[in-house]
C-alpha positions as CSV (number, residue, x, y, z in Angstrom):
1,X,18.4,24.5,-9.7
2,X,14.8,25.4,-10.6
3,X,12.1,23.1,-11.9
4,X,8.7,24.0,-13.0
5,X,7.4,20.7,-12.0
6,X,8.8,19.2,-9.1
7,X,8.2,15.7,-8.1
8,X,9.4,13.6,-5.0
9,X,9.0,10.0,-5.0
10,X,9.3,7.8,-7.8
11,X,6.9,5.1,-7.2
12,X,3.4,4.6,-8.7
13,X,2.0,8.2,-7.8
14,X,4.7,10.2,-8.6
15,X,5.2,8.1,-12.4
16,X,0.8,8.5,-12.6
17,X,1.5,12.8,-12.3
18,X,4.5,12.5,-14.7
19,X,2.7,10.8,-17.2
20,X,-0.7,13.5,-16.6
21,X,1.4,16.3,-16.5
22,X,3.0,15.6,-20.0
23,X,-0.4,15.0,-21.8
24,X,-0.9,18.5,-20.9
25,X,2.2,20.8,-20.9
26,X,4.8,18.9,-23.1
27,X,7.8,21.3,-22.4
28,X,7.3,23.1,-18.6
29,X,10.9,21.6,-17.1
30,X,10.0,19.1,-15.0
31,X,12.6,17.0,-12.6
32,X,11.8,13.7,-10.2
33,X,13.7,13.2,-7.3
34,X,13.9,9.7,-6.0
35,X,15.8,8.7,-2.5
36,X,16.5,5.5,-4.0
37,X,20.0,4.5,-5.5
38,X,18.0,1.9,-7.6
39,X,15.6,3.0,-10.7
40,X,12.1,3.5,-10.5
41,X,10.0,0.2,-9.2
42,X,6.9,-1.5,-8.0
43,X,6.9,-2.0,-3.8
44,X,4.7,-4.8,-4.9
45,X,7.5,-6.5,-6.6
46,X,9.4,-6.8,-3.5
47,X,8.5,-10.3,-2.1
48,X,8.9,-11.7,-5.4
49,X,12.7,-10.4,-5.0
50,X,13.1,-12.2,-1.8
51,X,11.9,-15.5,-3.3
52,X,14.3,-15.2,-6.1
53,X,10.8,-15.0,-9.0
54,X,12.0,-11.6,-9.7
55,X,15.0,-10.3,-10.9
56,X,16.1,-7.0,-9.4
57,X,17.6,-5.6,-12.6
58,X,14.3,-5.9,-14.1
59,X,11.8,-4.7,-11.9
60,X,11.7,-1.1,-13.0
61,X,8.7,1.3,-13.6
62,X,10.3,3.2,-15.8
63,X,13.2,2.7,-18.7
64,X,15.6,5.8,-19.7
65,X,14.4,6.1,-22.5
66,X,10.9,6.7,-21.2
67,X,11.9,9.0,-18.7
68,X,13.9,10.2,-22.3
69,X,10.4,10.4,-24.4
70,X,8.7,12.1,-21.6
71,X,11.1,15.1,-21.5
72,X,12.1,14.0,-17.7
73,X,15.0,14.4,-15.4
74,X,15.3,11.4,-12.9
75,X,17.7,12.0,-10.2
76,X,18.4,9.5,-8.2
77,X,19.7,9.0,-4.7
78,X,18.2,12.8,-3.3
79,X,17.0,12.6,-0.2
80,X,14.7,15.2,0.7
81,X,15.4,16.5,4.1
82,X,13.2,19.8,4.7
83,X,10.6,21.4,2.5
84,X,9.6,25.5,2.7
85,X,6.8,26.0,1.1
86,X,7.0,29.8,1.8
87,X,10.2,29.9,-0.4
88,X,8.9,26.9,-2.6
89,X,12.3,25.4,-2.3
90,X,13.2,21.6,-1.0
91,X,17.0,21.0,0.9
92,X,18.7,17.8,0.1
93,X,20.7,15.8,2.6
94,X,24.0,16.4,0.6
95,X,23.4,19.7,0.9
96,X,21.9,21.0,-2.4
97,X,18.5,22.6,-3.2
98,X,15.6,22.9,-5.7
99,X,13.4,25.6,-6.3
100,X,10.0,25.4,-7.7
101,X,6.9,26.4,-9.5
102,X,4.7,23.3,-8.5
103,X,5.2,20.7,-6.2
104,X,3.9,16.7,-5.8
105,X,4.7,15.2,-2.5
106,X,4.5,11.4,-3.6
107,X,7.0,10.5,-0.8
108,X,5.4,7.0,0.0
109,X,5.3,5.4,3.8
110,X,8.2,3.8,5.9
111,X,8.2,1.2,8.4
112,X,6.5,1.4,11.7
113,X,8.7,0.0,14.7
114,X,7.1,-1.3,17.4
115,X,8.2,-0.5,20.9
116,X,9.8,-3.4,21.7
117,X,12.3,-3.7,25.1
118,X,15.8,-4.4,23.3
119,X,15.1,-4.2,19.9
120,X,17.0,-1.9,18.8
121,X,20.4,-3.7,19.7
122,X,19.1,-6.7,17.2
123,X,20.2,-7.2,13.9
124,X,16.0,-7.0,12.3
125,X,14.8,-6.2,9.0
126,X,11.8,-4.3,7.2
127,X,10.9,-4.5,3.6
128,X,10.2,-1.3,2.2
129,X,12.7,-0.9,-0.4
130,X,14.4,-3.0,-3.1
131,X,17.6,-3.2,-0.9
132,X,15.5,-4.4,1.8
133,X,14.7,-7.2,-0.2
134,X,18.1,-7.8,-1.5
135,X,19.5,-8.1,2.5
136,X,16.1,-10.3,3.5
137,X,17.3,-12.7,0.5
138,X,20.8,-12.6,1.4
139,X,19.9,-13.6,5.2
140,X,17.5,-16.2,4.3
141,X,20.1,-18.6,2.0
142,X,21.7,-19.4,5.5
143,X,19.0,-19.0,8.3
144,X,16.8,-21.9,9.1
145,X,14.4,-19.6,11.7
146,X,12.4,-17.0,10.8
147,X,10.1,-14.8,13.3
148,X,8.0,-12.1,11.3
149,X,6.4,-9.8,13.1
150,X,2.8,-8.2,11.9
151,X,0.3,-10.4,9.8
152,X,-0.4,-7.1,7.3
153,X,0.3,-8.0,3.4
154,X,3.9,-7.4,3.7
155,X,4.1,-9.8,6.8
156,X,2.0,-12.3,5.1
157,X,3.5,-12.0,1.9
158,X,6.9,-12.3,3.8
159,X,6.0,-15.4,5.9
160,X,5.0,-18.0,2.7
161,X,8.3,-16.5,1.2
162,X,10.2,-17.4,3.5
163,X,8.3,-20.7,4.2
164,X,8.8,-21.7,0.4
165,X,12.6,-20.8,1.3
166,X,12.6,-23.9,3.5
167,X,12.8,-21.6,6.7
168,X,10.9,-22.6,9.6
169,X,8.5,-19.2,9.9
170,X,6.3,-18.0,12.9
171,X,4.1,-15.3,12.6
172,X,3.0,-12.9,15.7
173,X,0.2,-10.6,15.7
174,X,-1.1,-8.8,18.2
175,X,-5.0,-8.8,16.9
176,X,-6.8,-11.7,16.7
177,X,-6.8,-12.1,13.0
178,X,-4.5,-11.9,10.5
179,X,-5.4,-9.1,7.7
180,X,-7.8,-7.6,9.9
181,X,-7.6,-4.1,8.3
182,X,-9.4,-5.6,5.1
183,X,-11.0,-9.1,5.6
184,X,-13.9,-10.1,8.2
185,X,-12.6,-12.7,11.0
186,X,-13.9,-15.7,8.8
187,X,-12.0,-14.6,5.9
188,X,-9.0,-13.8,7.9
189,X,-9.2,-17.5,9.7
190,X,-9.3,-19.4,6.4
191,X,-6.4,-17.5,4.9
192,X,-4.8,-18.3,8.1
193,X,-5.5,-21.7,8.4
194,X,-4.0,-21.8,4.8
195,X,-0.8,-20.6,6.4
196,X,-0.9,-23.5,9.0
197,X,-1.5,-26.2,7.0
198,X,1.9,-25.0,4.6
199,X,3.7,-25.4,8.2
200,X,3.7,-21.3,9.3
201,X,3.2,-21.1,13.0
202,X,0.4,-18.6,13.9
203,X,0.3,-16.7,17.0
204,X,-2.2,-14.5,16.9
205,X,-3.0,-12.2,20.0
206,X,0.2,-11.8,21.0
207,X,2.6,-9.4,21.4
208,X,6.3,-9.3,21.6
209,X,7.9,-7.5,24.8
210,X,11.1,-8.1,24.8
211,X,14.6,-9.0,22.0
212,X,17.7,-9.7,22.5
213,X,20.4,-10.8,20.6
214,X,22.1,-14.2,21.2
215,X,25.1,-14.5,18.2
216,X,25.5,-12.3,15.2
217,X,22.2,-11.9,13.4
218,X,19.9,-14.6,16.0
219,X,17.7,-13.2,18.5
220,X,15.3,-14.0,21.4
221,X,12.1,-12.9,21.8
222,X,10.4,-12.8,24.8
223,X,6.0,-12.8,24.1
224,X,3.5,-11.3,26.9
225,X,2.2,-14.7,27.6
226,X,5.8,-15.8,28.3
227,X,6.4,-17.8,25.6
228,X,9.8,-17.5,24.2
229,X,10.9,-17.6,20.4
230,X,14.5,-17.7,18.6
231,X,15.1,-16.5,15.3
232,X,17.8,-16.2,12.6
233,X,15.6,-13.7,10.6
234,X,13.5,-10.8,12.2
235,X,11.0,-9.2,10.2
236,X,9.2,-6.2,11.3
237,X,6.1,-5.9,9.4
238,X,4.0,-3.9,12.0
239,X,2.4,-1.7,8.9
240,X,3.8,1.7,7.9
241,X,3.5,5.4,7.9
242,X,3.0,8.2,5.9
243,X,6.4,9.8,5.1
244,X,6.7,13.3,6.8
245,X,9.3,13.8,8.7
246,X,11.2,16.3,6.2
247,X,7.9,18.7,6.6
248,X,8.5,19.7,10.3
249,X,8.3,23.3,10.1
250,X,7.5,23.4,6.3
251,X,3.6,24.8,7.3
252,X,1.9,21.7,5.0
253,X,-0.6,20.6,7.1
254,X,-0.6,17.1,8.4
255,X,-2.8,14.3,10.4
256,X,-2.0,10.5,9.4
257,X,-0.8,12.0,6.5
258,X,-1.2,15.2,4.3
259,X,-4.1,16.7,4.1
260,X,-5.3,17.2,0.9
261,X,-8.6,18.2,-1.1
262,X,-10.6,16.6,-4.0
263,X,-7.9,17.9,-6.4
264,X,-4.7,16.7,-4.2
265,X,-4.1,20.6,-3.3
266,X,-2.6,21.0,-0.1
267,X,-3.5,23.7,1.9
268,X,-0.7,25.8,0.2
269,X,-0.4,27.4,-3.0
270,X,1.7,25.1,-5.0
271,X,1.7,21.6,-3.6
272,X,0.2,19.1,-4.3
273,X,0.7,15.4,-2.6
274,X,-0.6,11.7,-3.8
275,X,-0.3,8.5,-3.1
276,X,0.5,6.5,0.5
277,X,1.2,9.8,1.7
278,X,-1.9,11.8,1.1
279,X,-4.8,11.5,3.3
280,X,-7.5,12.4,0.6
281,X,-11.1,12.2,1.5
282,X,-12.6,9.2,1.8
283,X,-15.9,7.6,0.3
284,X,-18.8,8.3,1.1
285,X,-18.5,10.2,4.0
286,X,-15.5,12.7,2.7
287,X,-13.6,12.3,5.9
288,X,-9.9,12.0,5.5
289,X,-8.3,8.9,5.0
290,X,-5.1,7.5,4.0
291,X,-5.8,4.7,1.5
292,X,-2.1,3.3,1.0
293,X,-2.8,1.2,-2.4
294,X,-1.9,0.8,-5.4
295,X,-4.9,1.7,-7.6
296,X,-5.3,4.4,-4.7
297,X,-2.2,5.7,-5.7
298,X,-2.4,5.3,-9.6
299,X,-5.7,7.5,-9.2
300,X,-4.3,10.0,-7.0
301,X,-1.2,10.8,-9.1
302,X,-3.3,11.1,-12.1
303,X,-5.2,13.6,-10.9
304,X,-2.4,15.9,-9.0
305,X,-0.5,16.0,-12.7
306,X,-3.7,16.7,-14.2
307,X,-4.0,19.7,-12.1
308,X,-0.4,21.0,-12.0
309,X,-0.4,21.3,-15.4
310,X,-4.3,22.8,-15.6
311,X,-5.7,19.9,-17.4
312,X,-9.2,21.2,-18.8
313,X,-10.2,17.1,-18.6
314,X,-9.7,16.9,-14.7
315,X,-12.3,14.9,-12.5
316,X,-12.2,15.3,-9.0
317,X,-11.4,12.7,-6.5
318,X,-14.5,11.1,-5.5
319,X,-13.2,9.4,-2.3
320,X,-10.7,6.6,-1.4
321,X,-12.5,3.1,-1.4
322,X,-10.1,0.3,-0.3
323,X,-8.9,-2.4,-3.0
324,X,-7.4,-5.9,-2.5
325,X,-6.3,-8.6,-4.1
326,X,-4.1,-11.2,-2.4
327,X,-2.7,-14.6,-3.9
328,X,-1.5,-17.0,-1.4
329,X,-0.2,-21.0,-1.6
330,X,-2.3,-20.7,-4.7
331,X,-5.0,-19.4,-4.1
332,X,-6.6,-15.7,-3.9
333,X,-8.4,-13.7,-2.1
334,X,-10.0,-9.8,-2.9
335,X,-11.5,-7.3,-0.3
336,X,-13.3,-4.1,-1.9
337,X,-15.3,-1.4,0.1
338,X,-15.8,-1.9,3.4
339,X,-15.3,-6.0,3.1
340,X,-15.6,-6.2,7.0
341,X,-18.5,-3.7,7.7
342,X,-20.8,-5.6,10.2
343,X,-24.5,-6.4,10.2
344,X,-26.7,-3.8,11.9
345,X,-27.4,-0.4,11.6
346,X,-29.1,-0.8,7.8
347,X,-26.3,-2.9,7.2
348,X,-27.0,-6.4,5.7
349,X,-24.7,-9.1,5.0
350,X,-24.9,-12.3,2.9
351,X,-22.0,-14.8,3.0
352,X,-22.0,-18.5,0.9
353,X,-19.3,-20.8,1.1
354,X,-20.7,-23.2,-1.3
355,X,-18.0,-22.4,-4.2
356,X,-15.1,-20.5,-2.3
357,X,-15.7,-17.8,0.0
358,X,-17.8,-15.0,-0.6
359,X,-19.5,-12.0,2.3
360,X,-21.1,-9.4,0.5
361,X,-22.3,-6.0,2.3
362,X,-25.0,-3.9,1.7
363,X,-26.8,-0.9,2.6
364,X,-30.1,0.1,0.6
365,X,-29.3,-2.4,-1.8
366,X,-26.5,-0.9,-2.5
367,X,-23.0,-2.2,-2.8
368,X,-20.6,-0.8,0.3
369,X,-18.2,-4.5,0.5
370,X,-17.1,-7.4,-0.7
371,X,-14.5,-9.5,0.3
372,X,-13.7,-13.5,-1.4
373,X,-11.6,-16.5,-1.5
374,X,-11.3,-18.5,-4.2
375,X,-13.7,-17.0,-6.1
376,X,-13.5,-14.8,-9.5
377,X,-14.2,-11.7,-9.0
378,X,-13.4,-8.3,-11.0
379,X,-12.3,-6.1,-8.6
380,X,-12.5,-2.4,-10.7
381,X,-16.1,-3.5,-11.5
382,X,-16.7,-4.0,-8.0
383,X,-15.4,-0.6,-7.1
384,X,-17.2,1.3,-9.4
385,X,-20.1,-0.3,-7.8
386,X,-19.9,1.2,-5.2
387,X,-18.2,4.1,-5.9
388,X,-21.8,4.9,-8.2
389,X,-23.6,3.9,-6.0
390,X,-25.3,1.8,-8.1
391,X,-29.3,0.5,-7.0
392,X,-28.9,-3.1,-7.2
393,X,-32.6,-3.9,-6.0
394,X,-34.1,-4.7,-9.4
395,X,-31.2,-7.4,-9.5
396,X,-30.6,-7.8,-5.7
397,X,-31.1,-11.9,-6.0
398,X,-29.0,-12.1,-8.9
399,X,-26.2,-10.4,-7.7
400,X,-26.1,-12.1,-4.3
401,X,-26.1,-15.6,-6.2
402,X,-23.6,-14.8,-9.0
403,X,-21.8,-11.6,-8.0
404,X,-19.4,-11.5,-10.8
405,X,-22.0,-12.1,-13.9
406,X,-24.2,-10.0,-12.7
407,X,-21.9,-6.9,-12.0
408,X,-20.0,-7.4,-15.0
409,X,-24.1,-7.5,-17.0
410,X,-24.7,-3.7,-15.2
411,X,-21.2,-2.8,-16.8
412,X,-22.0,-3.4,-20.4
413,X,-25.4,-2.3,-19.8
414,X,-24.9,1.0,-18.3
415,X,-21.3,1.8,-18.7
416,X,-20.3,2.1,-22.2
């Protein structure tokens, strides 16, 4: 089986090329292979499953009849198992194959499992996928302790689930502060003194050293301080991965993740990759980085269809920036740029918690991060900010005092 365009993965990156590659080349043959047994959907969606908000049947990217209107072949349930880029070919696990003329590599991440004494004789689960969700839901009608492991966005988004289920929920961290990949330690302590006060336990600094099961889904945990927890629900929410493992051998250079340029090339002729798998180059500096979120993905996609199908339109990538928002008990938080960079080193850094939360960052009076609480903020205005560069000196006071007018006045002014 032979496709011009061949994409794996189904999620936000991988529907982004489609879409691009169709606004260019309305007939080339092009095929999406997804690993999922389930349609295409949202990985954002997936707590909202768990709590019962969403309904799985109707969580889907993409209907038949788009996938119809777009001249598309989904296949479902293909799991990719080895890529050769030499023979621009990819084997399936049930043992078929597709050849190729171009290839996007918008595989996603998995689950990272810590090393933890015994755990792999407990009955734990992730959430990565919709039937992840589905079993977590399932589990959680009848347990009444939960232990979630990891205070990332999936933990946290996981541990007030669960905690509106009714469950009694401890969360353990090994760093000091919960979210500590996007919010500064004061930002991080209100969101988790949020969590307390809605009855999560929060142990942060700890790690877990040792499971063991105790009946058929309850487990033991043993903590390096000694402490000792029991739960009915394990979650393992220690972050994720690029997926890679069906490269081995398939000479597509990795790090973190693939490598790719300013165009989401890979270093061989014909494939292309986007999306949580990708490590693009990041902003300012152009070093690589993997920058696993959504509008990160949405972008990245875009552009790799754009250039598989030699789009005359295409802009290169500028650089990953990091983008965040976060709801929680009701209220919200956002993190854009670097939202944790410290003072020093032409760094400076104005925080105000008169009305909510707010640290700003800047460097030459320029925007470089911005992280809130309960504060409105527009987050894409923010991020072109600083992704422009823009001078904010002749309205440095402004800005620092009303963030969000003033950002959205530069906007109308200069953008339109």
């Amino acid at each position: 089986m032979h496709a011009r365009y061949l994409i794996i993965g189904s999620s936000h990156a991988g529907r982004e090329a489609l879409a691009a590659i169709r606004m260019a080349d309305p007939q080339g043959r092009l095929v999406m292979l997804s690993r999922e047994r389930h349609r295409p959907y949202s990985p954002t969606i997936l707590p909202y499953v768990v709590s019962g908000r969403s309904d799985p049947r109707k969580v889907g990217l993409g209907s038949v009849a788009w996938f119809a209107e777009n001249r598309a072949e989904l296949v479902l349930d293909a799991q990719v198992v080895a890529v050769d880029a030499d023979a621009r070919a990819v084997r399936l696990a049930d043992g078929g194959c597709w050849t190729y003329d171009k290839l996007l590599l918008a595989t996603g991440a998995e689950p990272v499992v810590p090393p933890v004494e015994g755990l792999e004789g407990v009955r734990y689960h992730v959430l990565r996928t919709l039937d992840d969700a589905l079993a977590i839901r399932a589990r959680a009608a009848t347990a009444r302790r939960a232990v979630v492991l990891g205070a990332g966005l999936v933990g946290m988004h996981a541990a007030e689930t669960l905690a509106g289920a009714g469950l009694d929920v401890t969360v353990v961290e090994m760093r000091p502060h919960v979210l500590a990949e996007y919010f500064d330690p004061r930002a991080s302590t209100l969101i988790r003194e949020t969590f307390e006060r809605h009855g999560t336990h929060m142990m942060m600094g700890r790690r877990v050293e040792r499971a063991a099961g105790v009946e058929t889904e309850a487990c033991r945990l043993g903590l390096d301080d000694g402490t000792e927890l029991e739960a009915d629900l394990l979650l393992v929410a220690a972050g994720v991965r690029p997926a890679l493992r069906m490269l081995a051998d398939s000479g597509i250079a990795t790090d973190k993740g693939i490598l790719v340029d300013t165009r989401m090339r890979t270093a061989r002729d014909g494939v292309w990759a986007a999306g949580d798998v990708a490590q693009a180059p990041g902003f300012p500096t152009g070093a690589p980085m993997v920058n696993g979120t959504l509008p990160e993905a949405v972008e990245q996609g875009r552009i790799a269809g754009m250039d598989m199908a030699g789009d005359d339109d295409l802009r290169p990538y500028l650089g990953g920036i990091p983008l965040n928002t976060y709801g929680f008990f009701g209220r919200h938080a956002v993190a854009v740029g670097a939202a944790a960079a410290p003072a020093g080193d032409g760094v400076e850094v104005v925080t105000d918690e008169g009305d909510g939360y707010c640290r700003i960052a800047l460097k030459d009076n320029r925007l470089i991060g911005l992280a809130a609480i309960d504060r409105v903020m527009d987050a894409g205005i923010l991020w072109r900010l600083i992704q422009r560069r823009v001078d904010l000196g002749p309205v440095r006071d402004r800005f620092l005092s009303h963030p969000l007018e003033t950002a959205r006045a530069l906007m109308s002014r200069g953008w339109r």
